[in-house]
C-alpha positions as a Markdown table, in Angstrom:
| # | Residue | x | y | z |
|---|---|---|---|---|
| 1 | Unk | 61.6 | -26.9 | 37.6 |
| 2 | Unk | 64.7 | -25.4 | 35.5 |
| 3 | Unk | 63.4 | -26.6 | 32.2 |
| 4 | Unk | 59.7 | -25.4 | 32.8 |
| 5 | Unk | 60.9 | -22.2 | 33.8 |
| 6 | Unk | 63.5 | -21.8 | 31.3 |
| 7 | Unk | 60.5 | -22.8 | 28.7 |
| 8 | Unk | 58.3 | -20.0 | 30.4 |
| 9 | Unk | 60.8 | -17.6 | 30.0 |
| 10 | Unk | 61.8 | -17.8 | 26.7 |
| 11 | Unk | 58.2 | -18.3 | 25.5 |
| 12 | Unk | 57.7 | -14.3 | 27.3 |
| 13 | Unk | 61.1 | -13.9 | 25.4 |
| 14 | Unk | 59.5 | -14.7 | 22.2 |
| 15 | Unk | 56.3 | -13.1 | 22.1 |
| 16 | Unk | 57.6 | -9.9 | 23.5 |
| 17 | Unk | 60.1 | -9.8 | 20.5 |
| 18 | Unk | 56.9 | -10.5 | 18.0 |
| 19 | Unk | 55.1 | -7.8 | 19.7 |
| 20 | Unk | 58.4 | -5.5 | 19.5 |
| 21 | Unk | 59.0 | -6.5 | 16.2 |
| 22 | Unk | 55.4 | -5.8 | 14.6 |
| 23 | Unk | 55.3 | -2.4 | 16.3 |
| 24 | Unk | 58.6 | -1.8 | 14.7 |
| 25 | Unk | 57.3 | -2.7 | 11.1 |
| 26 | Unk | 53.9 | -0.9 | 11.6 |
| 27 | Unk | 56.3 | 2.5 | 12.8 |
| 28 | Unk | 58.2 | 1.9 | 9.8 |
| 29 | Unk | 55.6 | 1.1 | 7.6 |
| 30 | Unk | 53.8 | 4.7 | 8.5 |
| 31 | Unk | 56.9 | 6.7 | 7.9 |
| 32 | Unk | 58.0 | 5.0 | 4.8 |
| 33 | Unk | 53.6 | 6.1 | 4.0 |
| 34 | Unk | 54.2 | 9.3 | 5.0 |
| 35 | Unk | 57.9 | 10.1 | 3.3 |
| 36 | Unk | 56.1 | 8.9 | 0.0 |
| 37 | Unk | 53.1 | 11.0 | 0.3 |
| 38 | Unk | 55.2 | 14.3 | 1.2 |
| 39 | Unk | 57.7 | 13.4 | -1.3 |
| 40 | Unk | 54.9 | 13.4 | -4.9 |
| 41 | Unk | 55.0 | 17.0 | -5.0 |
| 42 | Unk | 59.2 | 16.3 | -5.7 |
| 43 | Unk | 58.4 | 13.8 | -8.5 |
């Protein structure tokens, strides 16, 4: 039972991270967009 459930929780573990971690990206990715576009006028 301890090794499934270890395996079962770490798995959640993981894909929670890979959710967390694309959310974070796509955030970033949309500010980085949007401090490039506000920032051509400076250029």
């Amino acid at each position: 039972m301890s090794k499934k459930y270890h395996n079962t929780v770490w798995s959640d573990i993981k894909n929670q991270s890979e959710i967390f971690s694309k959310n974070v990206f796509t955030e970033l990715e949309q500010v980085i967009n949007n401090n490039f576009e506000d920032s051509d006028d400076d250029w």
